[in-house]
N, C-alpha and C positions, 0 to 999 in steps of 0.2 A: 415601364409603360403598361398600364393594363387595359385590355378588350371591356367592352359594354356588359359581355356577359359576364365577365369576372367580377364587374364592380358589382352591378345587380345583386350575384349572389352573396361576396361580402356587405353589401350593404343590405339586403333583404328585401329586396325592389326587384320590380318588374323590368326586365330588359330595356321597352316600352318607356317607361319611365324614364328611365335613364337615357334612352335616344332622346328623349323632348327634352330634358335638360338642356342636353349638348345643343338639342335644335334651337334651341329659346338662348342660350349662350350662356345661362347661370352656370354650367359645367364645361371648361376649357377641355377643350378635344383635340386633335389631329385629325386629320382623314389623311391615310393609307391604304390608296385603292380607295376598295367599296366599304371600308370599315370603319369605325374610330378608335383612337389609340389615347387614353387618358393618363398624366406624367403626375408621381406621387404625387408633389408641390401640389398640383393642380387641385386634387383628390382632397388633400389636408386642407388647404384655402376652401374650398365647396363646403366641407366637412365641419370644417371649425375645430379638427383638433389632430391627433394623431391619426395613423391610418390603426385599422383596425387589425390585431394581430391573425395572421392567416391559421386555419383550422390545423392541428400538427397530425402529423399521417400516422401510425402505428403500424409500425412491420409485424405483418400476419405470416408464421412460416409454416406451413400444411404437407404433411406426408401420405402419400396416397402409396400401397402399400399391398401387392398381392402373393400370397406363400401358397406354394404349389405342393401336396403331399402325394408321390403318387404310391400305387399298392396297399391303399390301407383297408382297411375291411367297414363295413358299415356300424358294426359293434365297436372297434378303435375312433371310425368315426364319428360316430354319437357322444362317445365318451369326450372325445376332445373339444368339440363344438359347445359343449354340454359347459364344460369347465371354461373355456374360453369365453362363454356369454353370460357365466355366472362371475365369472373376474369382472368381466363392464359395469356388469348389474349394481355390484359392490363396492365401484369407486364413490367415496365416501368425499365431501366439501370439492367434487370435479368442476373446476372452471371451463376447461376447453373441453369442447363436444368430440364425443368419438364415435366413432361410425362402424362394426362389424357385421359385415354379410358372409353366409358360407354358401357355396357350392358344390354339391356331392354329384360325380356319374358314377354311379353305378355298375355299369357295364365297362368303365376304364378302371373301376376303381381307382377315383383320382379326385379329390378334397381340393378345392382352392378358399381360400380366406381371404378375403380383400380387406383391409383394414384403411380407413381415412381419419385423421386426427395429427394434433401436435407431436412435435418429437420428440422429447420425453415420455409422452403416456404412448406412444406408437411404440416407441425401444421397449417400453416394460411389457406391454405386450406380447413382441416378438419374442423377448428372454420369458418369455413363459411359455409360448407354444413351443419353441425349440427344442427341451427335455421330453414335452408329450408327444411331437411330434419323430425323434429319434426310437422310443417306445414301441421295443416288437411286441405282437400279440401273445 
């Protein structure tokens, strides 16, 4: 069974539209409560042919992503950020978008890296800061 608004947008019609159908009777309905309930059969006869194959979803997996460095000097710091944002700069045929921000206090002496992106170019990332980030001055 599908809602008015489901048909609408597989069919590319106005909600609207699709109520006056059902209202005029060229589109078999149900009411259910306050709603209408439309059954494939029904949909396919209206239609004149197959139902239309539904839009397929594509699982998006996103890693959000922040590495805490603390005691590093602003000279270590620079130096890493530096290389870290020249690594992004330099992915070469990148499909999925990556995201690095950094944040330096000063006064904690403490670097955070927030990184957002897929999981593969987020792991490659991480295994690169992890050597410069172990890195005494």
């Amino acid at each position: 069974m599908y809602a008015v608004e489901q048909l609408a947008s597989m069919l590319g019609l106005h909600v609207r539209t699709v109520r006056g159908y059902v209202r005029e009777g060229r589109l078999k309905a149900v009411r259910i409560g306050k709603q209408y309930r439309i059954a494939a059969a029904d949909l396919e006869e209206f239609t004149g042919g197959p139902l239309p194959a539904p839009a397929r979803r594509h699982r998006h997996v996103e890693v959000s992503s922040i590495v805490q460095i603390d005691a590093i000097s602003p000279t270590a710091m620079s130096r890493l950020t530096t290389t870290v944002m020249a690594s992004i700069q330099g992915r070469s045929g990148a499909d999925a978008p990556l995201r690095v921000e950094s944040v330096y206090d000063e006064e904690r002496a403490t670097l955070k890296i927030i990184v957002l992106g897929d999981l593969a170019t987020v792991a490659e990332l991480l295994n690169l800061i992890e050597p410069l980030a172990e890195q005494r001055e």
